[in-house]
Z-matrix of the N, CA and C atoms (Angstrom, degrees):
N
C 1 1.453
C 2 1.528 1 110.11
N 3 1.738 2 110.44 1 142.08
C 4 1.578 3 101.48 2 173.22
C 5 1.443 4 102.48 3 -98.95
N 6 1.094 5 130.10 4 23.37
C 7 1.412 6 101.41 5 -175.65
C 8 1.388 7 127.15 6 66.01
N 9 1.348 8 119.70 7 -160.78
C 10 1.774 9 106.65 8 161.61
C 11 1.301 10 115.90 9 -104.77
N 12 1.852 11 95.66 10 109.93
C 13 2.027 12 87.61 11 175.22
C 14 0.962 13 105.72 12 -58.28
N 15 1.105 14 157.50 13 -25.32
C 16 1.913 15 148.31 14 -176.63
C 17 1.358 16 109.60 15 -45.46
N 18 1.668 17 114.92 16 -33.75
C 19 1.692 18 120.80 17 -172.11
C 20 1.169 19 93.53 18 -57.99
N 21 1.937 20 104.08 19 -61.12
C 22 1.420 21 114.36 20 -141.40
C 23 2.198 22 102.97 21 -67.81
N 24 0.863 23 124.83 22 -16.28
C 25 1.201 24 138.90 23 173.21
C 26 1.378 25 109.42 24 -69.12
N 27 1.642 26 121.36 25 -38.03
C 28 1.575 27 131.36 26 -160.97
C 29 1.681 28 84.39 27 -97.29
N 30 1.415 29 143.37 28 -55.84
C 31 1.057 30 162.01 29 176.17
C 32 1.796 31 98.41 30 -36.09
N 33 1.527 32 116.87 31 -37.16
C 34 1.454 33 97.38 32 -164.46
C 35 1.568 34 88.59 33 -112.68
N 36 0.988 35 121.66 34 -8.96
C 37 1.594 36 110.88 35 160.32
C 38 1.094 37 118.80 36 -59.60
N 39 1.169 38 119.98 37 -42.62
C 40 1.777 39 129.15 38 -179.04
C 41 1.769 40 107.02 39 -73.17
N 42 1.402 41 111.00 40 -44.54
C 43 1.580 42 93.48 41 171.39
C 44 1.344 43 107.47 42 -73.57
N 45 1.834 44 149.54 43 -54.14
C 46 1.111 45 143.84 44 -172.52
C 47 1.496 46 108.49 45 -45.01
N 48 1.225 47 128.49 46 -44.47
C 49 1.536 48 133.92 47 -153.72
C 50 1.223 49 99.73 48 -81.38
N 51 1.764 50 110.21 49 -75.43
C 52 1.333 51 107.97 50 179.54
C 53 1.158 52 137.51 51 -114.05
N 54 1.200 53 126.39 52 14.73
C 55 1.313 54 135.65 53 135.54
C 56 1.809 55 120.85 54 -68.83
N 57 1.050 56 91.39 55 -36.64
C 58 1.850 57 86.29 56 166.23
C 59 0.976 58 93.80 57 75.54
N 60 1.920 59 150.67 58 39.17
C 61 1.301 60 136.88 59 84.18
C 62 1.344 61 159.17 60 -49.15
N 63 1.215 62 107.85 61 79.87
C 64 1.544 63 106.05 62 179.75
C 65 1.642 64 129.70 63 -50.95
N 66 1.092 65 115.21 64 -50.46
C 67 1.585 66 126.80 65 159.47
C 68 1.484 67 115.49 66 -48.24
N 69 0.908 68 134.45 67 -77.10
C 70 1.352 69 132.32 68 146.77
C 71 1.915 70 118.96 69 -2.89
N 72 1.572 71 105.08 70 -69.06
C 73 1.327 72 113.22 71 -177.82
C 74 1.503 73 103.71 72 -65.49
N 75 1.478 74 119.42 73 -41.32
C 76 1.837 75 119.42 74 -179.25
C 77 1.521 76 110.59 75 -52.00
N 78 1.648 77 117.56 76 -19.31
C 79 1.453 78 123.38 77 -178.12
C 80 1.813 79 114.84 78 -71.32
N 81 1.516 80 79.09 79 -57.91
C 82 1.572 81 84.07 80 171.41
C 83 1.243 82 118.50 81 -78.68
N 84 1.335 83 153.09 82 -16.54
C 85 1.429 84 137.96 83 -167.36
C 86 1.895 85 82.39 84 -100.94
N 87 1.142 86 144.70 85 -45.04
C 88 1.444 87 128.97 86 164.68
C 89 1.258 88 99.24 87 -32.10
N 90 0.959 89 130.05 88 -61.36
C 91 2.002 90 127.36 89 -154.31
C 92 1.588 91 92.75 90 -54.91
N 93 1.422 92 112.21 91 -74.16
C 94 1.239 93 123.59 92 169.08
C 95 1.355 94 112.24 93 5.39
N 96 1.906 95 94.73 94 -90.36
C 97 1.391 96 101.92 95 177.46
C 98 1.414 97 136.11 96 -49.76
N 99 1.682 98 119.40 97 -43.98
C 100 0.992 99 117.80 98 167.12
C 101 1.704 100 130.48 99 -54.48
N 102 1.690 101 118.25 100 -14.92
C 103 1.117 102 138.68 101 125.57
C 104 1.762 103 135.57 102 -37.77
N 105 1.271 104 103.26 103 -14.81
C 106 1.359 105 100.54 104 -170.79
C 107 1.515 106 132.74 105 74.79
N 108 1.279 107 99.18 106 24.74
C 109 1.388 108 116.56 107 177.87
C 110 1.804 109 100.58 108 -85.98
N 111 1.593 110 132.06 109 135.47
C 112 0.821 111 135.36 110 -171.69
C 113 1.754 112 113.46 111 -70.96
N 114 1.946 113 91.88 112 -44.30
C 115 1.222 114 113.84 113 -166.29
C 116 1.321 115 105.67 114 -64.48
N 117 1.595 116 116.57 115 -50.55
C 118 1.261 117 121.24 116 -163.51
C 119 1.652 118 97.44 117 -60.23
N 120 1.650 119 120.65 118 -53.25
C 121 1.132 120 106.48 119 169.76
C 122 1.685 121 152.91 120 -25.54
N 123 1.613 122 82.72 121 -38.83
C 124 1.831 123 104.24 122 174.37
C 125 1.610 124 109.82 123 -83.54
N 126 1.080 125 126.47 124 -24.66
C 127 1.379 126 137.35 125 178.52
C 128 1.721 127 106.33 126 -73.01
N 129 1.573 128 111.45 127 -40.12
C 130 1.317 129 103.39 128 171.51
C 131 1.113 130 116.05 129 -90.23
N 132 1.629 131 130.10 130 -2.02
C 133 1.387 132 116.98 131 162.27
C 134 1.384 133 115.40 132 -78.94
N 135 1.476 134 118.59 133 -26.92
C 136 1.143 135 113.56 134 159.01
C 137 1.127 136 140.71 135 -41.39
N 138 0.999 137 109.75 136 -61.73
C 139 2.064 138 129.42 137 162.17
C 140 1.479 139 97.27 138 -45.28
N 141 0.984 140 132.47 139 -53.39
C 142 1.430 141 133.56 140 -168.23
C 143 2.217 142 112.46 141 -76.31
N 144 1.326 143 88.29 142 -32.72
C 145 1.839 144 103.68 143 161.01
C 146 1.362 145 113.53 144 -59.75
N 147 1.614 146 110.61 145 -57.10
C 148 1.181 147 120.69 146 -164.95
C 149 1.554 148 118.92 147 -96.66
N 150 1.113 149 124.67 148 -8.96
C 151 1.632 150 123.15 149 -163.64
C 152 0.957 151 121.39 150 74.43
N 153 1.580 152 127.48 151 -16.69
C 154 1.093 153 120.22 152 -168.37
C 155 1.174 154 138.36 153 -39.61
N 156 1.424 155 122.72 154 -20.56
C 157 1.133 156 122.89 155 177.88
C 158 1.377 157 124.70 156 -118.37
N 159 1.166 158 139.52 157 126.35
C 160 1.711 159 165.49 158 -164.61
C 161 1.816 160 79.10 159 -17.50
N 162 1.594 161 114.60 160 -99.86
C 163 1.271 162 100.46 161 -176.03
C 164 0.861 163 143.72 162 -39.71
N 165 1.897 164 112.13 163 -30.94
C 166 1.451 165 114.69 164 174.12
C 167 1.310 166 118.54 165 -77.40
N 168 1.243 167 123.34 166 110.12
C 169 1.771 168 119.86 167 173.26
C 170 1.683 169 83.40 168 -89.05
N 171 1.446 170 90.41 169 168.26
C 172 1.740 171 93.19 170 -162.73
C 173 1.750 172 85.65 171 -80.16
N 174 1.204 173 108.35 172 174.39
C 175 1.509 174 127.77 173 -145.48
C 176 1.534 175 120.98 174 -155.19
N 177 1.145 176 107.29 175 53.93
C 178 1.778 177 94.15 176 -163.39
C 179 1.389 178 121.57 177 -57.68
N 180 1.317 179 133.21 178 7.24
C 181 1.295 180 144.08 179 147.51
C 182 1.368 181 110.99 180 -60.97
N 183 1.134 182 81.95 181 -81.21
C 184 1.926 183 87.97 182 -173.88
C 185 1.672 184 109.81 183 -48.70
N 186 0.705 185 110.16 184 -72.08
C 187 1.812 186 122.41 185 168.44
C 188 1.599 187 100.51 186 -11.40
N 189 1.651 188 113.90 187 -59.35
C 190 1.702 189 114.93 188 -169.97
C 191 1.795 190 118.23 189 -80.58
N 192 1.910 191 98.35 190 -16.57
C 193 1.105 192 103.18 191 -175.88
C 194 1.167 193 104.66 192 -77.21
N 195 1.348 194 126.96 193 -52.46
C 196 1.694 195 143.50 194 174.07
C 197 1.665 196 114.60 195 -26.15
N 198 1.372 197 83.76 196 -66.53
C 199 1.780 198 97.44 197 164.59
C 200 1.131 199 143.30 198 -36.82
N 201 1.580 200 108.27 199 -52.32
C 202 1.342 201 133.44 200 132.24
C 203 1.219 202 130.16 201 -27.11
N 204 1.028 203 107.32 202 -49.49
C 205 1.880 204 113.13 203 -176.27
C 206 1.572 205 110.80 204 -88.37
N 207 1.684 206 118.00 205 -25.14
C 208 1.206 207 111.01 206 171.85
C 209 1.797 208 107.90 207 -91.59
N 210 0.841 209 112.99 208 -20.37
C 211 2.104 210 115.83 209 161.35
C 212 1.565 211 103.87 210 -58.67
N 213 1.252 212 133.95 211 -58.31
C 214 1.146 213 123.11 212 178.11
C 215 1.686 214 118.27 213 -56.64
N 216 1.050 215 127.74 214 -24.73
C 217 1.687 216 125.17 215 179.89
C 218 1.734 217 105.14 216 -114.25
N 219 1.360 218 119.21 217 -9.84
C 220 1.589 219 105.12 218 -171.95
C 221 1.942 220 104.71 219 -96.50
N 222 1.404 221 80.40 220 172.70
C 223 1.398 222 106.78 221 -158.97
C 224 1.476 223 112.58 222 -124.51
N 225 1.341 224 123.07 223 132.53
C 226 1.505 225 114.45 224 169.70
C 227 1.658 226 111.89 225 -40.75
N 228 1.775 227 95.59 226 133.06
C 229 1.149 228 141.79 227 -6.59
C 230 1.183 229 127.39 228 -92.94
N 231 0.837 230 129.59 229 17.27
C 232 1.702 231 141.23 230 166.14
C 233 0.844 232 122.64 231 -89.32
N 234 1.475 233 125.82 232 -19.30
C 235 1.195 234 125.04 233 159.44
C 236 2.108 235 126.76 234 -51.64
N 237 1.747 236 101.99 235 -32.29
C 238 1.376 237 113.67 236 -177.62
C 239 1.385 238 105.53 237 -88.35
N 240 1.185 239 119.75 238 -18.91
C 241 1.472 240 131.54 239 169.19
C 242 1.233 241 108.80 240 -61.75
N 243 1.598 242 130.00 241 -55.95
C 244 1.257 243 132.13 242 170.67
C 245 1.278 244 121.13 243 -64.26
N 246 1.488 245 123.50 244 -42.90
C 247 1.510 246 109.83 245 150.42
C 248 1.185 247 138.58 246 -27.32
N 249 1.305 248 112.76 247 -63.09
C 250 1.559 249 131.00 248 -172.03
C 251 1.747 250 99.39 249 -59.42
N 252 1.310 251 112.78 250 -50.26
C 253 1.935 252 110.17 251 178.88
C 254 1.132 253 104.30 252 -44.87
N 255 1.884 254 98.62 253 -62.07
C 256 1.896 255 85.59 254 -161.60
C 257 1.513 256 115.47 255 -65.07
N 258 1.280 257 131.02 256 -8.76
C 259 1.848 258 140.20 257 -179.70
C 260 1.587 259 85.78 258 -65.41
N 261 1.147 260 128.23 259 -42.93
C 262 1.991 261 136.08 260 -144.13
C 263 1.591 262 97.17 261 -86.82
N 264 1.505 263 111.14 262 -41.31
C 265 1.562 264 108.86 263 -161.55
C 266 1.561 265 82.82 264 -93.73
N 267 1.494 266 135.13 265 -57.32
C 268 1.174 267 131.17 266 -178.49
C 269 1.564 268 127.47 267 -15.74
N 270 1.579 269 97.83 268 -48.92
C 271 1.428 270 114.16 269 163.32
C 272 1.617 271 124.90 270 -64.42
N 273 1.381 272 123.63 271 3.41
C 274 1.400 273 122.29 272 -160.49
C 275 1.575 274 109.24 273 -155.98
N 276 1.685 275 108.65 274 7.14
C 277 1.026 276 105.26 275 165.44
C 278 1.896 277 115.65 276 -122.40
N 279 1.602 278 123.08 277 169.25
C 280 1.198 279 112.28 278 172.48
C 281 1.454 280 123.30 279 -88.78
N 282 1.353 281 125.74 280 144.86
C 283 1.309 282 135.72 281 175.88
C 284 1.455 283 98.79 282 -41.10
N 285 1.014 284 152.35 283 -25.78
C 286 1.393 285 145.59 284 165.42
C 287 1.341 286 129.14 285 -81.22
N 288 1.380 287 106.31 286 -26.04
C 289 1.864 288 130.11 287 156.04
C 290 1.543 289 92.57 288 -64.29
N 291 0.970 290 129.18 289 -56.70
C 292 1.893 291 140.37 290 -143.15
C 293 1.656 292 96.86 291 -65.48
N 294 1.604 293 93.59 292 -49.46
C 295 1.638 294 101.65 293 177.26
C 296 1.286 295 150.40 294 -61.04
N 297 1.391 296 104.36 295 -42.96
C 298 1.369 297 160.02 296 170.55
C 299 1.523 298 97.71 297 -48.80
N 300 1.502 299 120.91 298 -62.89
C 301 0.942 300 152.57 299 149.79
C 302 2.117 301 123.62 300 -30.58
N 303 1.089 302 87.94 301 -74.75
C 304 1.896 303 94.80 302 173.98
C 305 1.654 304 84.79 303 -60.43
N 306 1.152 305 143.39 304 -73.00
C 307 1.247 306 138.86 305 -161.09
C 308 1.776 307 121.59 306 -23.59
N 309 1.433 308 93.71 307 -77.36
C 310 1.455 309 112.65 308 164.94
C 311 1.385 310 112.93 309 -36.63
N 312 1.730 311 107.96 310 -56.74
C 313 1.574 312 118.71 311 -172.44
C 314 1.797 313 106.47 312 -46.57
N 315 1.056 314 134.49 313 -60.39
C 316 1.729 315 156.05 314 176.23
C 317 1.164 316 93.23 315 -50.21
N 318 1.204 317 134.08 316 -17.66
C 319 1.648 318 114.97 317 -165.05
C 320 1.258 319 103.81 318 -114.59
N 321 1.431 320 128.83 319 8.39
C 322 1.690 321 137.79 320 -173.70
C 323 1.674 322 91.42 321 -142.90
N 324 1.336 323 149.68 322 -38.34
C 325 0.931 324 153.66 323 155.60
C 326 1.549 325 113.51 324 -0.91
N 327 1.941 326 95.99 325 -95.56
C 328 1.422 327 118.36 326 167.15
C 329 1.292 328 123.68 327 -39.50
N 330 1.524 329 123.05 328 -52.23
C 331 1.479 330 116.70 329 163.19
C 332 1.266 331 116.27 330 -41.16
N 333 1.266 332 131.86 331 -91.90
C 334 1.677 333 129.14 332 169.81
C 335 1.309 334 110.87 333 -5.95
N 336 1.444 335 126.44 334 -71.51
C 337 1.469 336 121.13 335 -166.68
C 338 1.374 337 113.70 336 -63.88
N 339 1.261 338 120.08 337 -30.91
C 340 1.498 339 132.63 338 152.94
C 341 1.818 340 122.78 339 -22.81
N 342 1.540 341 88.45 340 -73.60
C 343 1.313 342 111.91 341 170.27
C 344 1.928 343 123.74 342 -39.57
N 345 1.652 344 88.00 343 -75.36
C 346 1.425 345 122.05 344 159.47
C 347 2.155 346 93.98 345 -14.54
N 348 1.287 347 89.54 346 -84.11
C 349 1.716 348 111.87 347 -151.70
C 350 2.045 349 98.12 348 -52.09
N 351 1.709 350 112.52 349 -36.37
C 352 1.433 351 110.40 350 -174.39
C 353 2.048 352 105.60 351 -77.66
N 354 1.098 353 105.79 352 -32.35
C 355 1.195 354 111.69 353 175.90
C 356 1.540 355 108.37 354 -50.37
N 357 1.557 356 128.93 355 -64.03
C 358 1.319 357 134.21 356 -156.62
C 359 1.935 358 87.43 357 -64.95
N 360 1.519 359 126.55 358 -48.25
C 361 1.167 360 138.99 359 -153.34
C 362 1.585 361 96.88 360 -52.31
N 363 1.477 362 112.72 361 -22.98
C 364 1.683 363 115.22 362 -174.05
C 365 1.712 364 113.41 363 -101.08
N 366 1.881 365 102.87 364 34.11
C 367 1.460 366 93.49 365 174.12
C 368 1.404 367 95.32 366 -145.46
């Protein structure tokens, strides 16, 4: 069970923001995502956009895959938020980055929604 990825997403806002760990916060908004949290998803494409974090050197793979994976589960208004990134990186990455990218994205995608759909089945 994940629990509620929504915490783990709200959980790494509060260490990134004001604790002033980013590495730390990339732990929890991953969990998130790997939960199927949309948000947490966009938070680690971020880190992965930006470098922000020690391991993450920025990544324009990862960055478009992330994106990807939080477009498939988000919801207005984050949902147009995630649009607008992937239009931004779209412009700055190669059709072979782009691919490379959707690839990976489909292959962590389906799991989640998987997940997602057996979880609700137990209430």
């Amino acid at each position: 069970s994940h629990g509620r990825p929504d915490a783990y997403t709200y959980w790494g806002k509060i260490v990134e923001f004001r604790m002033q760990n980013a590495k730390k916060a990339f732990t929890w908004y991953k969990k998130a995502a790997d939960a199927g949290d949309a948000e947490g998803a966009f938070y680690v494409a971020k880190a992965y956009c930006e470098g922000s974090v020690d391991k993450t050197k920025s990544n324009s793979i990862d960055c478009y895959k992330w994106l990807n994976i939080a477009k498939a589960n988000a919801k207005e208004p984050l949902l147009s938020v995630v649009q607008d990134a992937i239009k931004t990186v779209e412009e700055q990455i190669s059709p072979e980055e782009k691919a490379a990218a959707l690839k990976q994205a489909k292959a962590v995608t389906p799991a989640q929604e998987t997940k997602k759909k057996r979880s609700f089945k137990l209430f």
